[in-house]
ROKOL-940743 format. One record per residue (C-alpha): x, y, z; residue number from 1; residue in one letter. Coordinates in pm, 1 decimal. Last residue first. Example, Ala and Ser with C-alpha at 12.3 -4.5 7.8 and 13.67 -1.06 7.14 Angstrom:
% ROKOL-940743
{u->1367.0 v->-106.0 w->714.0 i->2 aa->S}
{u->1230.0 v->-450.0 w->780.0 i->1 aa->A}
//
This chain:
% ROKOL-940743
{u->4639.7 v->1759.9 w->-720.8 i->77 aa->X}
{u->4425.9 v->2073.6 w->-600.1 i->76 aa->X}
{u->4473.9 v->2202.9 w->-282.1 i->75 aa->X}
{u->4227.0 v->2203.2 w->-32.2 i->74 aa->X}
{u->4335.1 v->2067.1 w->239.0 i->73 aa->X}
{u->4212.3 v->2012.1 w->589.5 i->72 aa->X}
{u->4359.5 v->2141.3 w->933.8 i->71 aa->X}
{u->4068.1 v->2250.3 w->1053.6 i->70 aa->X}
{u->4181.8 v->2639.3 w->1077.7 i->69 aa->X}
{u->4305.2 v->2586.4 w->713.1 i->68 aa->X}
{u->3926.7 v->2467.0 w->597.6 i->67 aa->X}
{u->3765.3 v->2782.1 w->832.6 i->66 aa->X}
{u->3964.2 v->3028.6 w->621.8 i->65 aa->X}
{u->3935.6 v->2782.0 w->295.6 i->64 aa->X}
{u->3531.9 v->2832.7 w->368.9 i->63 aa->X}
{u->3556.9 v->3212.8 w->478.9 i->62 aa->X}
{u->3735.6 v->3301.6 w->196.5 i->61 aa->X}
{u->3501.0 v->3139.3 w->-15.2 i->60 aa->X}
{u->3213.8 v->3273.1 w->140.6 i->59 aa->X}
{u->3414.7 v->3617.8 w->122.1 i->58 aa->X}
{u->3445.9 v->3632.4 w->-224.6 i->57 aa->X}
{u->3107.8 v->3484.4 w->-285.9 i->56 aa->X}
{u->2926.4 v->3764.0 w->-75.2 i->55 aa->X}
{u->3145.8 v->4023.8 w->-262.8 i->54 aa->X}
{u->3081.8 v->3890.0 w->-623.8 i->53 aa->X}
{u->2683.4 v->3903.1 w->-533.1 i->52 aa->X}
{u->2708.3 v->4262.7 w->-387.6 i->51 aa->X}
{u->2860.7 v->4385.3 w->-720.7 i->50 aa->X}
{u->2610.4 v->4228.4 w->-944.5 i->49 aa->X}
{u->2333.3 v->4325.5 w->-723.2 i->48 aa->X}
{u->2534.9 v->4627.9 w->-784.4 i->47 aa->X}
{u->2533.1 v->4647.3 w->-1174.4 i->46 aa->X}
{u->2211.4 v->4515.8 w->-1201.0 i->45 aa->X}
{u->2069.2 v->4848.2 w->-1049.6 i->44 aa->X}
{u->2277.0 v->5044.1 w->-1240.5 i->43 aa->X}
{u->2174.7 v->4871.0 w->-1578.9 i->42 aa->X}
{u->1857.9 v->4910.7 w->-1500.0 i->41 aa->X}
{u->1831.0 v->5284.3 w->-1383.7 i->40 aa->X}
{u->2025.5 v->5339.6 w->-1715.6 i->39 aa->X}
{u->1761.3 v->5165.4 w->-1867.1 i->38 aa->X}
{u->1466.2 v->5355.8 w->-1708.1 i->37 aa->X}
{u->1202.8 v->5154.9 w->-1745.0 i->36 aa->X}
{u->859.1 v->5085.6 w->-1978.1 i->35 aa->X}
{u->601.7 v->4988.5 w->-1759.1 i->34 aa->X}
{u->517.3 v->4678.6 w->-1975.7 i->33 aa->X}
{u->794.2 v->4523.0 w->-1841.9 i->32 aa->X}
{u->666.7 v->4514.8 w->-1506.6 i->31 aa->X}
{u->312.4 v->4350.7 w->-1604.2 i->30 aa->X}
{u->567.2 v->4070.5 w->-1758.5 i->29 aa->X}
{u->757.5 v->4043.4 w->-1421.6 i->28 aa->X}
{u->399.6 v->4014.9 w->-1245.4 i->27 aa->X}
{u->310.0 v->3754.8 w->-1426.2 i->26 aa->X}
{u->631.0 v->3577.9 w->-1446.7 i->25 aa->X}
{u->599.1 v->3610.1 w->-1055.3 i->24 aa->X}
{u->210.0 v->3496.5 w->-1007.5 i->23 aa->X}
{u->272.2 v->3173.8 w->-1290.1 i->22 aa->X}
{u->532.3 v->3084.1 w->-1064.4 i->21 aa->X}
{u->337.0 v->3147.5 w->-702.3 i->20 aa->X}
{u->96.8 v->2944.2 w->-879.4 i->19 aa->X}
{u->309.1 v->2641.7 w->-995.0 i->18 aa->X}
{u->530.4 v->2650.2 w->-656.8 i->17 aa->X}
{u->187.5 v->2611.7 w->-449.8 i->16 aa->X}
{u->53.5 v->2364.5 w->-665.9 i->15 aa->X}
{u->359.3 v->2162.6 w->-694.4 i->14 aa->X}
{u->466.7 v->2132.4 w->-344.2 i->13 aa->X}
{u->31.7 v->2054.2 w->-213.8 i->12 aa->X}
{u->140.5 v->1757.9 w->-461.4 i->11 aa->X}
{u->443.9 v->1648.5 w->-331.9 i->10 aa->X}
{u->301.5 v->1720.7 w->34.9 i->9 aa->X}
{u->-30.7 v->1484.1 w->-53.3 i->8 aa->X}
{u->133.2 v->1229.0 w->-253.0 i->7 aa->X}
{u->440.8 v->1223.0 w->34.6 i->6 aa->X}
{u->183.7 v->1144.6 w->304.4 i->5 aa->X}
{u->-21.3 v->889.3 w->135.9 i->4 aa->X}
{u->205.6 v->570.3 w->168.0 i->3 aa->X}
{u->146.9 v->358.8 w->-83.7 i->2 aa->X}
{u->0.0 v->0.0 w->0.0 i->1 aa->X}
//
């Protein structure tokens, strides 16, 4: 006999992620209509862009930070 606990939360998964999908492309389309800035744009993008390189700089340098502390390695062969 199947179990009925993962058919119900699989399925409650895909309905909710389907509609809050169909919700954000939605919206990002109503969005586009707007017509933006593009400067504005590319300024914005430029320092999510920024703030993303600087949160992975210093994940990695935290990781080979914490790594060396440890004692394990990390070089390549």
């Amino acid at each position: 006999m199947i179990d009925w606990v993962p058919v119900v939360f699989i399925t409650f998964k895909v309905l909710v992620f389907g509609t809050c999908m169909f919700f954000a492309i939605k919206w990002h389309y109503d969005q586009g209509n707007k017509g933006t800035d593009k400067r504005a744009l590319l300024r914005t993008s430029g320092k999510v862009v920024a703030v993303f390189m600087a949160a992975l700089l210093a994940v990695l340098l935290f990781t080979f930070g914490l790594s060396k502390m440890l004692g394990m390695d990390l070089r390549l062969p």
